[in-house]
N, C-alpha and C positions, 0 to 999 in steps of 0.2 A: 614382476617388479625387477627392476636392473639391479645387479649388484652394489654398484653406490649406493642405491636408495634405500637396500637392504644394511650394509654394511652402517650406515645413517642410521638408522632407526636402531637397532641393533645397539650402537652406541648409548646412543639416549637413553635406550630403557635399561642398557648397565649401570649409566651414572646416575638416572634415578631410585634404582634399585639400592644403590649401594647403603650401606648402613650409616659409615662415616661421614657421607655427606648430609643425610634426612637429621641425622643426631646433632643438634647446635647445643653449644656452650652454655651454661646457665652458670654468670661471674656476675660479684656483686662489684660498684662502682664508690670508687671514694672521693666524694668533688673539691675539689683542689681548689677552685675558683679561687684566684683573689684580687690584689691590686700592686703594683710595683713600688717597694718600702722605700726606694734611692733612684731616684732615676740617671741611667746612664750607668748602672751596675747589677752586675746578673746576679740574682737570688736563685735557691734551690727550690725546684718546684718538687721534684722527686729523687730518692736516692737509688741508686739501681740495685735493683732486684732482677735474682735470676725464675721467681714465679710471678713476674709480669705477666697479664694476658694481652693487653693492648691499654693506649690511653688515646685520646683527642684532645687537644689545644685549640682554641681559637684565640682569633683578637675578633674581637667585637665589630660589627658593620658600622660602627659610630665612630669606631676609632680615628681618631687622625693623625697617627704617625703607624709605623713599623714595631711589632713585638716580634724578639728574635728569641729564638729557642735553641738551645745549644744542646749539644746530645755528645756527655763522657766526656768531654773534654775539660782535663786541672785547668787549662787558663783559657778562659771561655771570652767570645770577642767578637764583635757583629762582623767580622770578616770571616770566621767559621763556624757562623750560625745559620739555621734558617730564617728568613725576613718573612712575614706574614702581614700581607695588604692586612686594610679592613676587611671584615669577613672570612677572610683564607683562615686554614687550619691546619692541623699537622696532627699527624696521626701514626701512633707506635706502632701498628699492625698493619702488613702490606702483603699479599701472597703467602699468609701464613705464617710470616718471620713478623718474629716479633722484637723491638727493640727492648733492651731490659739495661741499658746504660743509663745513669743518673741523667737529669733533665733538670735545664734552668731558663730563666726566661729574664728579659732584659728591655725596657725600650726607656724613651729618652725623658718622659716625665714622671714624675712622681704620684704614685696615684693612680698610674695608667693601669683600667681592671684588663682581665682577662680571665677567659673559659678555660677551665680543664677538669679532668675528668681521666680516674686511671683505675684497671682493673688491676 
């Protein structure tokens, strides 16, 4: 067997072996879901915590506008937010890092629901 192929395999069954990887996170989840109390101004969806494990946001595949989500920011404003199509979502855990900054959410009617869900 060549040495790549060896070197390859070799890999793999270290990173399956490993402990920390086979061992997943057992977090319970608190559903945030709600609906937009003002439209056209950001509510708090969450306050930040430094034992955040991750959260997800969606806007719903029905939606028909833009829910913006703002992360830590005192004066929160669809210019420093993220915009979420229908459907799209945003999620505090990305490679490990996990976002633990206060979270607020924004879109331009009243009423507008939206998904969430934070460990």
């Amino acid at each position: 067997m060549p040495l790549a192929s060896r070197l390859r395999a070799l890999a793999l069954a270290c990173l399956f072996a490993s402990p920390a990887l086979a061992h997943e996170q057992q977090v319970s989840s608190a559903n945030l879901s709600s609906t937009i109390a003002t439209g056209g101004t950001f509510q708090s969806l969450a306050a930040a915590s430094i034992s955040r494990n991750g959260c997800l946001i969606q806007n719903p595949t029905t939606a028909t506008e833009p829910l913006y989500v703002n992360v830590g920011s005192a004066s929160p404003s669809t210019a420093n937010s993220f915009s979420l199509a229908a459907g799209a979502s945003f999620n505090c855990s990305v490679a490990g890092v996990v976002i633990t900054d206060a979270l607020q959410v924004e879109a331009a009617t009243t009423g507008h629901a939206f998904i969430a869900v934070v460990q």
